[in-house]
N, C-alpha and C positions, 0 to 999 in steps of 0.2 A: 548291536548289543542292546537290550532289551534294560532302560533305564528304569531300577526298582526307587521307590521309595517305602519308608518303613515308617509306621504312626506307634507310639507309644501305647502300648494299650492302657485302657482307663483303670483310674486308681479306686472308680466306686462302683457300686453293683445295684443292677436293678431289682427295688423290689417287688414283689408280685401284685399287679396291681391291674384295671381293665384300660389304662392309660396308652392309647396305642398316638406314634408318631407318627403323623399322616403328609406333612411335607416335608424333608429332608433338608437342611442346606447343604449346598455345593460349594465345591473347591471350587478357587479361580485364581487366576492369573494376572494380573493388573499393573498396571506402572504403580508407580511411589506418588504419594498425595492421592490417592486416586479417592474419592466417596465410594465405599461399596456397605452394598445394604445385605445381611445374613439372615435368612429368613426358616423361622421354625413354625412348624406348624401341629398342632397335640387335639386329639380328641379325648371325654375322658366322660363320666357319669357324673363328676362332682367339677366344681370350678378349678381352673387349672393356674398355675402360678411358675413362670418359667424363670431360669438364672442361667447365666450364658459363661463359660468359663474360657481361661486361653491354656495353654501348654508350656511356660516358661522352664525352665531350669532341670528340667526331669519331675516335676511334678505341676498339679492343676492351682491354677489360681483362680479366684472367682474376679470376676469383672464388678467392680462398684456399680451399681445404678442399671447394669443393663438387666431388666427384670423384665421383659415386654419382646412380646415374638418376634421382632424386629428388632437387630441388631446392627447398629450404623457408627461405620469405621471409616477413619482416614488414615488407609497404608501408609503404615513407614517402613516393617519389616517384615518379614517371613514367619508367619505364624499357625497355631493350632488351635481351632475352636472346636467349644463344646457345647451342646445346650439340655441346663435339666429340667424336666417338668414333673410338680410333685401336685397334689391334690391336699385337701382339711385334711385326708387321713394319713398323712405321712407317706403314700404310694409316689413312688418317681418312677419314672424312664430320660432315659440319655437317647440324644441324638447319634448320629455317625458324626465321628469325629471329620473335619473340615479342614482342608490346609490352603490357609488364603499365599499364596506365592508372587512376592512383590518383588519386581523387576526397578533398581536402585537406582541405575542407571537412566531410566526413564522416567520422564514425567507425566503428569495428565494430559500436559497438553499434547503430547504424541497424539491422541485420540480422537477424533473430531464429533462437535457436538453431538448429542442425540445417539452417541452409540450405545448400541442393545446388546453388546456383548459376544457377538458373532467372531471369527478366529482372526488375528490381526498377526500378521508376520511382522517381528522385529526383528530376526537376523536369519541369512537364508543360506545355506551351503555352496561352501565355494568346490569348483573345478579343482582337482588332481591330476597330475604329469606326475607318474612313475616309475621306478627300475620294480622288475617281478620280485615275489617276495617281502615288498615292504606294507607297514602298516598306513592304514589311512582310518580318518573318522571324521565323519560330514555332521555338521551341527545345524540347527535351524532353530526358532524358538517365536512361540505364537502367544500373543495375550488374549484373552477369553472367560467369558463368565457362562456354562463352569469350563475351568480348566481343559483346554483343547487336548483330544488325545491324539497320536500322533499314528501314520502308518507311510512306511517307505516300499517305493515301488522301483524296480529293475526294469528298463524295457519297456514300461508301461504295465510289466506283470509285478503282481501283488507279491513281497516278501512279507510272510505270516507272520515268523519271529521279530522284525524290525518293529518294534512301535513304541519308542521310545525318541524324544527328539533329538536323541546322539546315535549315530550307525558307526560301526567300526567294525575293521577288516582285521584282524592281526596279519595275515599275508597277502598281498592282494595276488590273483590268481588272473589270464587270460578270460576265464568263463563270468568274472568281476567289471568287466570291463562295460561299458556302454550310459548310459541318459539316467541317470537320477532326480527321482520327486519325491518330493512330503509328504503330506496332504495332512493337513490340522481338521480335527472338525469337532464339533459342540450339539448340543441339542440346537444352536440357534445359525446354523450351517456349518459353511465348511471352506478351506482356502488352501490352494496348491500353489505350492513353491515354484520358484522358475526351477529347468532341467538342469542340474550341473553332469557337465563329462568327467566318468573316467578313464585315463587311459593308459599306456603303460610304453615304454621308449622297446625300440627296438624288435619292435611289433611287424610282424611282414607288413609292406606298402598294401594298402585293398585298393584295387581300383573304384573307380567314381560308378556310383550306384546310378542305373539305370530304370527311372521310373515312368508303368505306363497307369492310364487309366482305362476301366471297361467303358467309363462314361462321363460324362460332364454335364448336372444339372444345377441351375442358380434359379433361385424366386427372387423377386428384386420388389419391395415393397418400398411406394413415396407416397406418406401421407400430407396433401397440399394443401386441402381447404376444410372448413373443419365447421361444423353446425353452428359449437357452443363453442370455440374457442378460437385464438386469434389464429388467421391465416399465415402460410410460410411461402415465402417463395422461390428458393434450392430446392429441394425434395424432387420435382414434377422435372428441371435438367437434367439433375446429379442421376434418378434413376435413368432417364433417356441416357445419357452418355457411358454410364456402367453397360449396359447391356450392350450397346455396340462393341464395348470390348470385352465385353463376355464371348459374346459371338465371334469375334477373331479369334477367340483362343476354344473355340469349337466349343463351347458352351450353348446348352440346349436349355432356352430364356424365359423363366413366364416374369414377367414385365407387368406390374400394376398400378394402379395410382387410384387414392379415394377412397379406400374401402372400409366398410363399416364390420361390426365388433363380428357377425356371423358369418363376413368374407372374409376377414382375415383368416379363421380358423379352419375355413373351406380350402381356402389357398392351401396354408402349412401343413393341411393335409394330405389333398395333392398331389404338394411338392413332396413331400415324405415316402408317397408310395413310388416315387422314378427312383429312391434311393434302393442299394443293394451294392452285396459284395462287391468289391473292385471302385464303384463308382466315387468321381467327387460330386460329394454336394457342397455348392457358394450359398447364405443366406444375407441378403441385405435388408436393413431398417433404415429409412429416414423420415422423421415427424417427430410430433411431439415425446416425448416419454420421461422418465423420471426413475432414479435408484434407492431401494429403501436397502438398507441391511445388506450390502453385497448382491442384490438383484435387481435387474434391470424388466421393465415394464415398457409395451408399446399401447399407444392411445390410438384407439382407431376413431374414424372423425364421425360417429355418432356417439361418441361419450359425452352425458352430461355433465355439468356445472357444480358442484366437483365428482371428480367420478370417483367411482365406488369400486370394492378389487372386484367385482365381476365385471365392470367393465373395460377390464384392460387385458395386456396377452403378456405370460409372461416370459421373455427371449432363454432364460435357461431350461425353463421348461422344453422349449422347441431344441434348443442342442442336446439335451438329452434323449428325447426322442430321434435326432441324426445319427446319435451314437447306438442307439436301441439297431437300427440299421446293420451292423457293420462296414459301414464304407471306409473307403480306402484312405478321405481328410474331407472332412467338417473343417468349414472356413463361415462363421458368423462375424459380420464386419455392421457393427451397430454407432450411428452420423444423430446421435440425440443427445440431450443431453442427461447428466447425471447428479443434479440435485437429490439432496436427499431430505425425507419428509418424514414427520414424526407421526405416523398416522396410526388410529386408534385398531384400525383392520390387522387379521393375520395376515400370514405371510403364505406364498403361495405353498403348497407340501409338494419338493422338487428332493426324489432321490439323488444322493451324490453320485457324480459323472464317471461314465467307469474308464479307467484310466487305461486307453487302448493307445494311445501314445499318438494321435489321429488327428487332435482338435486345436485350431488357431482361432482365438478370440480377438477379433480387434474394437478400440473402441475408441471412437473420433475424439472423446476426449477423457480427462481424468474423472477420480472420484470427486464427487459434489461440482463437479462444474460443470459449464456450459458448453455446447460446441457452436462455433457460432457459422455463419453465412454469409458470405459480402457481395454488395451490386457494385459491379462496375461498366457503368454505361448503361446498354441496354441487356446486358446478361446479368444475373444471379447463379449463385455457385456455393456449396459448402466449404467452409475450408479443407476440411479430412477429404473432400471427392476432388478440391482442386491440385493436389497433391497424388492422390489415389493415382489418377489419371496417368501421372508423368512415369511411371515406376510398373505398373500394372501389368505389363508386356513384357518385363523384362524375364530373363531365363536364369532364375535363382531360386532357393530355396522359401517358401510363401513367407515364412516368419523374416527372413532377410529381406526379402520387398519391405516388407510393412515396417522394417526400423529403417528405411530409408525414405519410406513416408514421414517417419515421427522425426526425424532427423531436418525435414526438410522444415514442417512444421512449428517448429523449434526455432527455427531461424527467423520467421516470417514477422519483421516489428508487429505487425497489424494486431496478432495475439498474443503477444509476448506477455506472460505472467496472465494471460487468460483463459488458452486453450490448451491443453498437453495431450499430445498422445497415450494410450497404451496398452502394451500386445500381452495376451498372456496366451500361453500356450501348453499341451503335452505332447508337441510333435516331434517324433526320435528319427524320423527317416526324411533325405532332404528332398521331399516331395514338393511342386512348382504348380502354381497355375498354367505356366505353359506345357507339362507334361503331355506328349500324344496321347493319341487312346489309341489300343491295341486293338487288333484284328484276331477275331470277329468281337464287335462291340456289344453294345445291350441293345437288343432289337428295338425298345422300347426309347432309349435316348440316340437312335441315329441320327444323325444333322441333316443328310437329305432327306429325308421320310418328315421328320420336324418343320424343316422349313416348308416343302410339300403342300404341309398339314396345315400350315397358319398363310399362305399365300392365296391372295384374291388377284388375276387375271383381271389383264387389263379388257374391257371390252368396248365396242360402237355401236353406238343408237343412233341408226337415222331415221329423220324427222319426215314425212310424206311433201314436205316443198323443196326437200333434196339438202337439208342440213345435216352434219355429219358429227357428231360429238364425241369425244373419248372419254370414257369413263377409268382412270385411275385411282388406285388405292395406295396408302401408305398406312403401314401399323407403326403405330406411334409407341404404343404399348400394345401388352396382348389385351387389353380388356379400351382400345381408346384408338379407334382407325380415322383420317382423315379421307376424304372422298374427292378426288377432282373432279370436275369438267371442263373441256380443253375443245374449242371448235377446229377442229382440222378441216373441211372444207364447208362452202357456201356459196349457193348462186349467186351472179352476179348483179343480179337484180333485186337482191335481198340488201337492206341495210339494216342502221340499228340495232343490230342481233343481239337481244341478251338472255342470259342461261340463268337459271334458279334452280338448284337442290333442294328437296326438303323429306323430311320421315315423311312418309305416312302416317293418320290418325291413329290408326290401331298400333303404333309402336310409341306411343307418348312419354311411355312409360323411358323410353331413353332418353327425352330432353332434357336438358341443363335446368336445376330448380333454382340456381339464383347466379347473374352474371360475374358472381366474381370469382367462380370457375374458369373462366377466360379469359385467363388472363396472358399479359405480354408475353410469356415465356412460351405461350402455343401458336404462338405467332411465328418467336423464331423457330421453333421445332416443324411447323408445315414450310419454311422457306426450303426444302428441301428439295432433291431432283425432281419430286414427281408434280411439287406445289410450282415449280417454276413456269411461267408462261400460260398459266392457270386461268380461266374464266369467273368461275366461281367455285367455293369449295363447300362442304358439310361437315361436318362433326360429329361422328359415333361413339360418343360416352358409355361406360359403366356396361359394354358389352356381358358383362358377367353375369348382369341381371336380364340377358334375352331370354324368352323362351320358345320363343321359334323362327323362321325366317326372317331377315329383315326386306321390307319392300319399301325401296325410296324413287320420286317421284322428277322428274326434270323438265322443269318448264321450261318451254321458249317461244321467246315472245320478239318478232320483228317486224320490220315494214315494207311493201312490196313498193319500190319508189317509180314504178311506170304507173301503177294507180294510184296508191296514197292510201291500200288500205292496211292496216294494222293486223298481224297474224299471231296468232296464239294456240299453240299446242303441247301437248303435256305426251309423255312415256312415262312409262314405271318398268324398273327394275327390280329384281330380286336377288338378294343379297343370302347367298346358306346361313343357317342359323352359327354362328361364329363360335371358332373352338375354344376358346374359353368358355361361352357361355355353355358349350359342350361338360367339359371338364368339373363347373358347378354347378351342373344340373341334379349328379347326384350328391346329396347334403349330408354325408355319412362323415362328417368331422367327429372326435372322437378328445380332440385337447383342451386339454382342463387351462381356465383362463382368471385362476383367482392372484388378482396382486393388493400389494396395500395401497389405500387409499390416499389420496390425494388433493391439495389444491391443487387449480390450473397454473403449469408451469409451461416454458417457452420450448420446443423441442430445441431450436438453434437461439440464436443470439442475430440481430440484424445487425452489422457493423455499419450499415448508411439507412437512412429512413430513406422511403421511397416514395416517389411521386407517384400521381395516376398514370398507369400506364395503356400505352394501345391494347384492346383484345381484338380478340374472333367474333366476339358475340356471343349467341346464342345458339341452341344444334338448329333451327331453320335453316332457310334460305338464305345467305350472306354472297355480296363479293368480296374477293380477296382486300379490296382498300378499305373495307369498313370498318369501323372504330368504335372501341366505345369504352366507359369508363368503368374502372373498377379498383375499389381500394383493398390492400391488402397488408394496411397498417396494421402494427403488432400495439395491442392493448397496455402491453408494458415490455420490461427491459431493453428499450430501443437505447441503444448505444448513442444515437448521433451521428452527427457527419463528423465527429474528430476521427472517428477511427475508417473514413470512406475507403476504397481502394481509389489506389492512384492507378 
């Protein structure tokens, strides 16, 4: 039922005059006590002189003193303004009449600093269990400047008549039955309800729904080290460990780390076009980022000091874009934090999300806070991915995983009253990250053709004094492979034997520009099968930015011990130019990347300061024992060692 309200019409009439009202004030919504400022705005040929009126009693009262196009009120009640502007000649015009609606029950402080007015749910509609026949009315109520309008949706489809923040059935009917949302929205966004069920007793049993997918693709982005701002040291595991269980559950991986503001947008692109009917698409964030107004923003790590909204990416803009798709479930799972910033910039222009009943929003932590990251030992971990992890497998509905993350989370002393989960969702169908994928799939997201397509073959390079080396790869991520060499045989008359990797000249352009990319955590990521028993290893960074084959180099240098003379030889191999760098070769990004702007905030929270830790070095020549230092202290909100893990 369609909630009317009715304004009194005005008791004076305008007279004819060239006084035209060029800004309007708006109704709003507000708790009690609230400052709200009424703004008139009049053009006119002669000086204009405004009186601002309220609606008491069935007629208009003038307001003492307020004479000035700005009108500043501190709610108590429910009220009607007006405002008149008259000129030296006696010529006036009336505003639209305004209805400020002040929620009694709430106070200011309900609101958190710095709000601009964007739709704020205070009370959300509960679930119904009923016999057929009977009446129901779901209520919800959003505070907002100007007053949130309201539209209720069935199933994820749009009821036209519904837009009112009271729904009501007089009978409720079987065709009544399923997932109900809100959706509140303002000139300054917009805010959806959780789903409430309705259902109705004595309903035939349905059996358990059986869901497949046509396909399974996830972009997993970890921004680690950062130009102008402090580095993090979660992001560069938490992506490595998502994607191996992405890949158990037949996910098809692009895997990234490092990337600046033109790769990011390459990437989300992309990833965008493997989307299509049937498919799921996973989207992951971890790095810095920050929330103004209900939007979240990612910092890619060439953003200056403070960044500005071009250069940041904004995350509902990309789920809009998944939803533009049609796929089967949008899963954006964003490990940043969400401070909010009063910044002088606009905001980005992000259409509201169409409510296909499809999309799980997770977010490592609450409004205005931080999410943080803890080292214990020699691992680093975020908290949302140390939790993620344990639950991610299981075979439940995605939104019931992820309250079992937040449940988990919740317990955890280390963040208690620091960190909170929260899931928001319009997903109606109890669709699972473990879901199969049906046959025949999407040619394009097949997992053997996938893996196929991103696999380097092991090979052997023998040396002319009869050395035998193995050449193994491991992709660490898709844009960051690690390279072994492993001496499998040697005459017996060789000693001393040692191996060096290195780029070639002409590829310099992939070296490491400053060691503190190297750090400990790529250390434990190549201890893997293939780094095991390893000679020496290489390092292929930033794969994204190749542009054509790579060729790297293998010295070996031994000693012949029946002469004593010192032997030195070099191979070169050739590396295909690597399918990421495939993938962003062509630069036909197309996402608009305006956010508000910014001082530099911490993407996580460090719960232990960290000491220098071991790295790899640099993308040269290294052996696996080499060392070296690199700091990746946080500039500020370093927690301490009170909150270390144990």
């Amino acid at each position: 039922m369609i909630e009317k309200e009715t304004h009194p019409a005005t008791c004076m009439q305008a007279s004819q005059s060239d006084i035209v009202i060029a800004e309007q004030p708006v109704c709003a919504c507000v708790p009690r006590d609230f400052p709200l400022t009424l703004r008139c705005r009049a053009q006119g040929s002669s000086p204009l002189y405004y009186q601002w009126f309220l609606h008491s009693e069935s007629f208009c009262k003038e307001i003492p003193g307020a004479n000035q196009p700005d009108l500043h009120i501190v709610t108590q009640q429910t009220q009607l303004y007006i405002c008149r502007v008259n000129d030296q000649h006696h010529h006036f015009a009336f505003s639209h009449w305004v209805k400020v609606k002040v929620l009694k029950d709430i106070t200011k402080d309900y609101v958190l600093p710095g709000w601009e007015g964007d739709p704020v749910f205070i009370t959300y509609p509960n679930p119904a269990h009923l016999t057929s026949q009977q009446p129901v009315q779901f209520q919800c109520c959003a505070i907002g400047i100007p007053a949130p309008k309201y539209q209720w949706y069935l199933n994820g489809q749009c009821l036209p008549h519904r837009r009112g923040r009271k729904m009501q059935i007089k009978a409720v009917k079987p065709k009544d039955c399923g997932s109900y949302l809100c959706c509140a929205t303002n000139a300054k966004g917009e805010r959806w309800s959780e789903p409430v069920e309705l259902t109705l007793e004595h309903s035939p049993t349905r059996q358990k729904d059986i869901f497949f997918a046509v396909g399974k693709v996830a972009l997993i982005i970890g921004n680690n080290c950062y130009l102008k701002h402090p580095n993090l040291l979660a992001p560069v595991v938490d992506v490595y460990e998502l994607s191996n269980f992405l890949e158990k559950l037949e996910f098809c991986v692009i895997s990234l780390v490092d990337l600046t503001h033109s790769e990011m947008l390459i990437a989300v692109n992309k990833f965008l076009q493997f989307l299509d009917n049937g498919v799921y698409g996973l989207f992951y964030y971890a790095g810095h980022g920050y929330e103004r107004s209900g939007r979240n923003y990612m910092v890619p790590i060439d953003a200056p000091q403070p960044y500005r909204p071009e250069n940041c990416i904004s995350v509902q803009k990309i789920l809009q874009k998944m939803q533009e798709r049609r796929t089967a479930l949008n899963v954006v799972l964003l490990d940043t934090c969400r401070k909010w910033y009063n910044a002088d910039c606009a905001l980005s222009k992000v259409n509201p999300l169409k409510p296909f009943g499809n999309t799980v929003y997770g977010y490592a932590t609450c409004e205005n806070a931080e999410a943080y990251e803890v080292q214990d030992g020699d691992s680093s971990s975020g908290i949302f991915m140390t939790y993620l992890k344990k639950h991610i497998l299981e075979e439940k509905k995605v939104t019931h995983m992820l309250e079992d993350v937040l449940e988990d989370i919740g317990r955890d002393p280390l963040i208690t009253g620091k960190q909170v989960m929260e899931i928001k969702h319009t997903l109606t169908e109890s669709r699972a990250l473990t879901d199969r994928i049906c046959s025949p799939q999407s040619e394009r997201l097949n997992r053997k053709a996938w893996d196929k397509e991103n696999e380097l073959p092991k090979q052997i390079l023998l040396f002319s004094c009869g050395v035998e080396v193995e050449l193994s790869f491991q992709s660490v991520f898709s844009n960051l492979i690690h390279i072994f060499a492993r001496l499998i045989q040697t005459p017996s008359y060789l000693t001393d034997i040692r191996t060096i990797l290195y780029i070639c000249s002409d590829f310099a352009e992939l070296s490491i520009p400053n060691t503190c990319r190297l750090g400990h955590e790529d250390s434990l990521l190549a201890m893997g099968s293939e780094g095991e028993g390893a000679d020496c290893m290489l390092r292929l960074p930033d794969l994204q930015k190749c542009q054509n084959d790579i060729f790297i180099k293998l010295d070996l240098q031994c000693t012949n011990m029946g002469t004593g003379v010192c032997l030195q030889e070099s191979l070169e191999h050739r590396i295909p130019k690597p399918w990421v760098a495939r993938l962003f070769s062509q630069k036909d990004f197309s996402l608009d990347s305006a956010a508000g702007s910014s001082d530099d905030s911490r993407s996580r929270q460090r719960l232990q300061s960290s000491t220098n830790s071991h790295t790899l070095g640099h993308a040269g020549g290294i052996s696996l024992g080499a060392q070296s230092k690199s700091s990746s202290e946080p500039e500020e909100h370093d927690e301490g060692d009170i909150f270390a893990a144990k």
